[in-house]
C-alpha positions in Angstrom: 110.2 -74.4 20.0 109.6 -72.5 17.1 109.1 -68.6 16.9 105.0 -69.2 15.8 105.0 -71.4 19.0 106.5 -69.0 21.2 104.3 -66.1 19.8 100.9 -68.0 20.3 102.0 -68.9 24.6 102.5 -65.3 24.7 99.2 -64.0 23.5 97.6 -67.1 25.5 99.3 -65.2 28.7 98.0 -62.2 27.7 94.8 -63.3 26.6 93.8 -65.1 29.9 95.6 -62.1 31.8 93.4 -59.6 30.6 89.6 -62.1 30.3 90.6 -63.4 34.2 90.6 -59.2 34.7 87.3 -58.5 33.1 85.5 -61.4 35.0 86.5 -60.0 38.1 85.2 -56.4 37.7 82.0 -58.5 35.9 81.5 -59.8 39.2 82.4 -56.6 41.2 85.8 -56.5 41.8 87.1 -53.3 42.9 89.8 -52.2 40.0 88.7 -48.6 39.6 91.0 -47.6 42.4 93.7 -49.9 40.6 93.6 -48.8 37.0 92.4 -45.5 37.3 89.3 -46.3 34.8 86.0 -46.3 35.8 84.1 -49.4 35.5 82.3 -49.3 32.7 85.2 -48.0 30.4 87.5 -50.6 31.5 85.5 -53.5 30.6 84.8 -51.9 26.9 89.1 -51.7 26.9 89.2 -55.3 28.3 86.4 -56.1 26.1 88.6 -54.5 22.7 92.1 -56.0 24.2 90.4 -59.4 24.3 88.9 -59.4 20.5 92.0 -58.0 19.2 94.1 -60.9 20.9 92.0 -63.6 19.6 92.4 -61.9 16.1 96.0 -62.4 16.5 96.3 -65.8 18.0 93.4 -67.0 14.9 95.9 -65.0 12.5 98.9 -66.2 13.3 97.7 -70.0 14.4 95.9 -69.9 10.6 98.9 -68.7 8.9 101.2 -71.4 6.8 104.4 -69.9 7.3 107.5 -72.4 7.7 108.1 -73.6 10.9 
């Protein structure tokens, strides 16, 4: 496996780590009490983790470096 392939699992982990996360407290998951965030600003950090990730993965998945 190369390192680009390695790299893009990792942010797939994290990725689906933190959008599992924000679709529990969407659906009223008790994680206030488990962060230490209230609701509302946890899913606008969830919400920032989750575009940045996919900014990542699209940059790095896009990018024509060597194997």
């Amino acid at each position: 496996m190369t390192s680009k392939t390695v790299t893009l699992k990792i942010l797939d982990g994290i990725f689906v780590a933190f959008a599992l996360t924000l679709l529990l407290v969407l659906v009223g998951f008790p994680l206030d009490e488990l962060v230490g965030m209230p609701p509302r600003e946890f899913e606008g950090f969830a919400l920032f983790m989750l575009f940045g990730l996919l900014s990542l993965i699209h940059a790095i998945a896009s990018s024509d470096s060597a194997p």
